[in-house]
C-alpha positions, -999 to 999 in steps of 0.1 A, spaced: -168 318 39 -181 283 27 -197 275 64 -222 301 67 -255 296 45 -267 318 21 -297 343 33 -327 340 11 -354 356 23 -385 342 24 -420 349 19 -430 345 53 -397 367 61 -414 395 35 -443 396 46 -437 396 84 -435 434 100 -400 439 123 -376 461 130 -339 467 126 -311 447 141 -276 461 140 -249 442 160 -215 458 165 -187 433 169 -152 429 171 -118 422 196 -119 436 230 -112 470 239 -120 486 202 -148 506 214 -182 485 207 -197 499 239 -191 537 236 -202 532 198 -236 513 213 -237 546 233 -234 567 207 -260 552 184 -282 548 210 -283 587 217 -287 593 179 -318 568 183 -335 585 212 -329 619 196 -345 609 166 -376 592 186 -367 559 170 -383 535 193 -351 509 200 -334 485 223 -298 482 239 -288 448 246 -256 429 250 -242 392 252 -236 375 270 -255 385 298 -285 406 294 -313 380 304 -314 364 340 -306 334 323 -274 353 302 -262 369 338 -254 332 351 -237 319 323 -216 353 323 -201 347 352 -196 311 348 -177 321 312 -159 349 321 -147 349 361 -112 340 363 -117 317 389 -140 287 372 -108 272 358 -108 250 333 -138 251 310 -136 223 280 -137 246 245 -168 226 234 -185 229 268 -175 267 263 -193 268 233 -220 253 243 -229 281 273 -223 312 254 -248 296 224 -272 293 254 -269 329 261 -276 336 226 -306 312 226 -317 329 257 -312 365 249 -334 365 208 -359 345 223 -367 366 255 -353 400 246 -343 402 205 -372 384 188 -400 401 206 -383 430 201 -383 429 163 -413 422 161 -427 448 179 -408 472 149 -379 483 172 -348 489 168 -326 465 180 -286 474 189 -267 448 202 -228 448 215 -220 411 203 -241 384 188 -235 347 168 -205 359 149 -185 361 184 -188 326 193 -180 314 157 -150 337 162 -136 331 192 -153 297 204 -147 282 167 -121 296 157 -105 311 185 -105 278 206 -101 256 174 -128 237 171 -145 230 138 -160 260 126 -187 246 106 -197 225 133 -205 255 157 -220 279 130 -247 254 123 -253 250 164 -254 288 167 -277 287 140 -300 266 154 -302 279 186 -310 313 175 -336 302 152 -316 319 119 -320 352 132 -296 372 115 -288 412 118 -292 437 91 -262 448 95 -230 443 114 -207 465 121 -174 449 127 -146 473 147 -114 460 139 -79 462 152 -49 444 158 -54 420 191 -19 424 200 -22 463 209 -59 461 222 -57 435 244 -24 444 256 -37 473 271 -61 453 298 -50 456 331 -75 431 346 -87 405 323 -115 378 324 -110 339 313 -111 350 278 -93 376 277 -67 358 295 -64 332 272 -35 336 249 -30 363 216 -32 332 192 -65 329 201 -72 364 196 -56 365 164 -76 334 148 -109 353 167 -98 386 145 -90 366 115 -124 350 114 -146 383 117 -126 399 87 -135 360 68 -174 369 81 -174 403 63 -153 397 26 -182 369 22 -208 391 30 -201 423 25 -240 439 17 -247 427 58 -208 442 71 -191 473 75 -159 467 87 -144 499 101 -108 507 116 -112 507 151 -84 531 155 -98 562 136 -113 587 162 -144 576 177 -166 609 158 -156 596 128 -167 559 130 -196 568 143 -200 586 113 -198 561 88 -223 535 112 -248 564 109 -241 568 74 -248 532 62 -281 531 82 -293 558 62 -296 529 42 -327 512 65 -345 552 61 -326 557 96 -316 594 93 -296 604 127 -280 629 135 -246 632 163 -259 629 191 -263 668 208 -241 654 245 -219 631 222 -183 637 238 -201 632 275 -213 596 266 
């Protein structure tokens, strides 16, 4: 995809110690959380010192503009002026919680990051894609994960089986579609940072493959021993 820079990493970016950062994205209901859950349990059993996050929402900051994004009942919110508030979560969230993290050489998991407000706030909502990657950009400083693992599935089935939905959920399948469409773009163009897995195969088996690619970053887990109570 022609909007999203190249990553070259520089000598200040090779020298400087940090950790991991894995994102898991993707459409609602495909199972990001219970995947977060999982890997999460292969980290503590492998005493791999880590943090669980999420966005939007996880700072004090995050928890405000959650509920101004996603309660039903703020109405009308403008797409850019959408865009604008879940980009400050973002800023928010590496700067307080994801950044000092990395640095201290954790591991850092995270349930949605930039890629779901170019999704569903630029593509999703129609705005000019290129316009809010370079904003999302900015406001998290270029911080990029390691790896992200993208759950995928057809929007049609998933969301159709929410029985209470928030503003976005609520806001049409053509917007879920494009929002679907545009993480699948994210991962042909860069496929050494993706894994792109079907959300539909039985939960063991993607977690599987996640804990199979990290063995990549010298991250050798094993299935979590309480797996099927998590």
């Amino acid at each position: 995809m022609g909007d999203l820079p190249a990553r070259n990493a520089t000598p200040k970016d090779l020298a400087m110690p940090k950790g991991r950062f894995i994102v898991f994205e993707g459409g609602d209901t495909v199972g990001k959380s219970t995947q977060v859950r999982w890997l999460a349990a292969s980290l503590e059993q492998a005493n791999v010192p880590h943090l669980i996050t999420f966005e939007p929402g996880a700072t004090w900051l995050g928890g405000h503009l959650r509920q101004l994004l996603l309660d039903p009942d703020s109405g009308d919110i403008c797409p850019r002026s959408e865009a604008l508030l879940y980009l400050a979560d973002k800023a928010q969230h590496v700067a307080e919680l994801i950044q000092p993290a990395l640095e201290q050489g954790l591991v850092v998991v995270s349930d949605r990051y930039v890629d779901s407000a170019i999704a569903y706030q630029g593509s999703g909502r129609e705005l000019a894609r290129e316009q809010v990657t370079a904003v999302a950009r900015w406001a998290t400083d270029d911080l990029r994960p390691d790896l992200t693992v993208l759950l995928d599935a057809d929007p049609d089935a998933a969301v159709a089986t929410l029985t209470a939905k928030d503003r976005l959920e609520s806001a049409g399948l053509a917007l879920h579609r494009r929002a679907r469409q545009a993480f699948l773009e994210f991962a042909a163009a860069d496929p050494a940072h993706y894994l792109v897995i079907d959300a539909r195969l039985p939960r063991e088996t993607i977690a599987a493959q996640v804990r199979d690619r990290l063995a990549a970053f010298n991250l050798k887990l094993s299935p979590p021993s309480d797996m099927l109570e998590l």
